[in-house]
Structures are given as structure tokens and as C-alpha cells.
N, C-alpha and C positions, 0 to 999 in steps of 0.2 A: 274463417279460422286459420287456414293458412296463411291468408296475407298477414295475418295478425302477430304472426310465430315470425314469419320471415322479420317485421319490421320490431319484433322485440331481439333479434338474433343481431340485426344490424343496430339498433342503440347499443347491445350489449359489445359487440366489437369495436363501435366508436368511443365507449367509453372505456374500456381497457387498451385503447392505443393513446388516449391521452394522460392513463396512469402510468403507460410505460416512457419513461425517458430515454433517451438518444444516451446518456451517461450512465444509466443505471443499467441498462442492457449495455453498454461495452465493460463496463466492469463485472458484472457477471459471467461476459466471456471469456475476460481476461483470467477473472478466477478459475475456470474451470477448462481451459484449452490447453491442450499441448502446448511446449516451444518456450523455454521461457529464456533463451539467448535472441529468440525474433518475435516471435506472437504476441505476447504478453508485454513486453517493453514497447511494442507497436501500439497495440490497443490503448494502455496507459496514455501515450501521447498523446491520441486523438482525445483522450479523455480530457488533456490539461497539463499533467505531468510531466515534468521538465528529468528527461531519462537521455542521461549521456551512452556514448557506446560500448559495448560489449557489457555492457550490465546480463546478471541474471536472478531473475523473479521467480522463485518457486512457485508450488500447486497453492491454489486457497490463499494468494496475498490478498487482504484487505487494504486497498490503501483510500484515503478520503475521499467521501461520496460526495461530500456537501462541498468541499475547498479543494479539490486536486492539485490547484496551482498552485497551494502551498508547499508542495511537500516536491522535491526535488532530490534525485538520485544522480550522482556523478560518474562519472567513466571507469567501469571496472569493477563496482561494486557487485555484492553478490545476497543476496536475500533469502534464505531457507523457505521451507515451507510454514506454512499457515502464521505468518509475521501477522501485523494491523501496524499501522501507520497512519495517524490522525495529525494533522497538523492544524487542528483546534480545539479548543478547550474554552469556552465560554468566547467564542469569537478567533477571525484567524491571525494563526503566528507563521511561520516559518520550519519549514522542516528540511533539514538539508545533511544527506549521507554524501561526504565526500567520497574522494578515488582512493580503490579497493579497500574499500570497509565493507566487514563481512559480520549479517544478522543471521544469531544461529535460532534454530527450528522456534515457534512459539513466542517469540518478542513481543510483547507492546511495547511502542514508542509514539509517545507521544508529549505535543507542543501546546503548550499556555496562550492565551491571547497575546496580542502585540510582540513574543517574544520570538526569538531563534534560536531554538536546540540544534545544534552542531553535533553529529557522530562523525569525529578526529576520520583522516586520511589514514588507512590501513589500519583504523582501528578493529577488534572485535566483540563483539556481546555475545557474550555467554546465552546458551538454547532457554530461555524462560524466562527470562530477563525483563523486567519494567522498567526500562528509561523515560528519567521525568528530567533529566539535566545533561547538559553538554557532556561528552567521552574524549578525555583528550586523544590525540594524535600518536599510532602507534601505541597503544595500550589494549590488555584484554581484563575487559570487563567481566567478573565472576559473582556469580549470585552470594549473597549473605549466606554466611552459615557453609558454603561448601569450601575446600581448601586444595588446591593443584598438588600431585603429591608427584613423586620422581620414581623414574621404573627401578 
């Protein structure tokens, strides 16, 4: 009876090491680690993800499980907490945050097959934001329905 436990204990950890991916555990880490000027723009890489320097990735970013190498962040960009960033939609496109474009708190942004959404160089998106199309350059992005008002 013992041998019997041992040898169901080891099917049961052979078979939960080949559920676990090498990808899916560094992006889980990356979600959930300290450090998001080093650790997290570190891990992403190893993931796939093409992360220029001085980037910074808030707590809880989703960024693509299935396509990583879609989705590409440029030098100086800055990412709030709990974004997602898909860079496919029925097959992969392209996803590309140029330098110092800043995603405020809660963004989806997300890319259509074969295409490439563009977030413009110093642009910004607005905290709740759904991006489904390019943001030009230097512009800030404000949700429908809210209006910037002056002190």
C-alpha cells in the first residue's frame, strides 16, 4: 500500500510538471514580483517580449501568454498597474508602445490579427481605457463621456 501512494504521488508530480510551462510560470512571476524598473521587464524578456530600457511594468500586467513576441515595449515607456496587452485577436498582429508612452491603471489594449496597433511616442491613455486602434504621437487619450476640465 505504500509503494502504491508513493508511485501515485510521483505520476501526480510528473503530470503537474508537464502542465506547468517554462512561460506560464515566468509570467506569473512577473505578475506578482517586486521591481518593476528590473524584475519584471527582466522576466518578460526571457518570456519573448521585446522590452527596451528603463521601462516600467506595474503589479498584475498581463501581457500575452500565447504570442509574447508580439507585443513589444520601447525605451522609457511606463505601464500602470493591472494593464493586459494582447497582441492577438483571432491570430497574431503586432503590438508595439513606443518611447515614453505612458498606460494609465486598468487599460486593455489590444491587436487584430495580421495588423499593428501603434501607441504614438509620448503618448498617454487614459486609466480604463480600451484600445482597439493606433494613438497618435504625443496626444492623451480620454475615455468617452469624461471631459479634462481646468483648475
Amino acid at each position: 500500500m505504500d509503494q502504491s501512494r508513493k508511485a501515485r504521488r510521483a505520476r501526480y508530480r510528473l503530470d503537474l510538471a508537464k502542465k506547468i510551462k517554462p512561460n506560464s510560470l515566468l509570467h506569473f512571476l512577473a505578475r506578482v514580483l517586486p521591481g518593476g524598473f528590473i524584475v519584471r521587464p527582466w522576466l518578460h524578456r526571457w518570456r519573448g517580449v521585446k522590452i527596451g530600457h528603463e521601462v516600467y511594468l506595474g503589479d498584475d500586467i498581463y501581457i500575452d501568454e500565447d504570442f509574447p513576441e508580439t507585443v513589444e515595449i520601447q525605451d522609457g515607456a511606463r505601464i500602470a498597474p493591472r494593464c493586459t496587452l494582447i497582441g492577438h485577436t483571432k491570430g497574431p498582429g503586432k503590438l508595439i508602445i513606443e518611447k515614453r508612452a505612458a498606460i494609465g491603471a486598468g487599460c486593455v489594449i489590444s491587436c487584430v490579427a495580421g495588423q499593428t496597433l501603434r501607441i504614438g511616442e509620448g503618448a498617454v491613455v487614459a486609466a480604463g481605457s480600451t484600445v482597439l486602434n493606433d494613438v497618435p504621437p504625443f496626444t492623451l487619450s480620454v475615455l468617452p463621456g469624461s471631459r479634462l476640465t481646468e483648475p
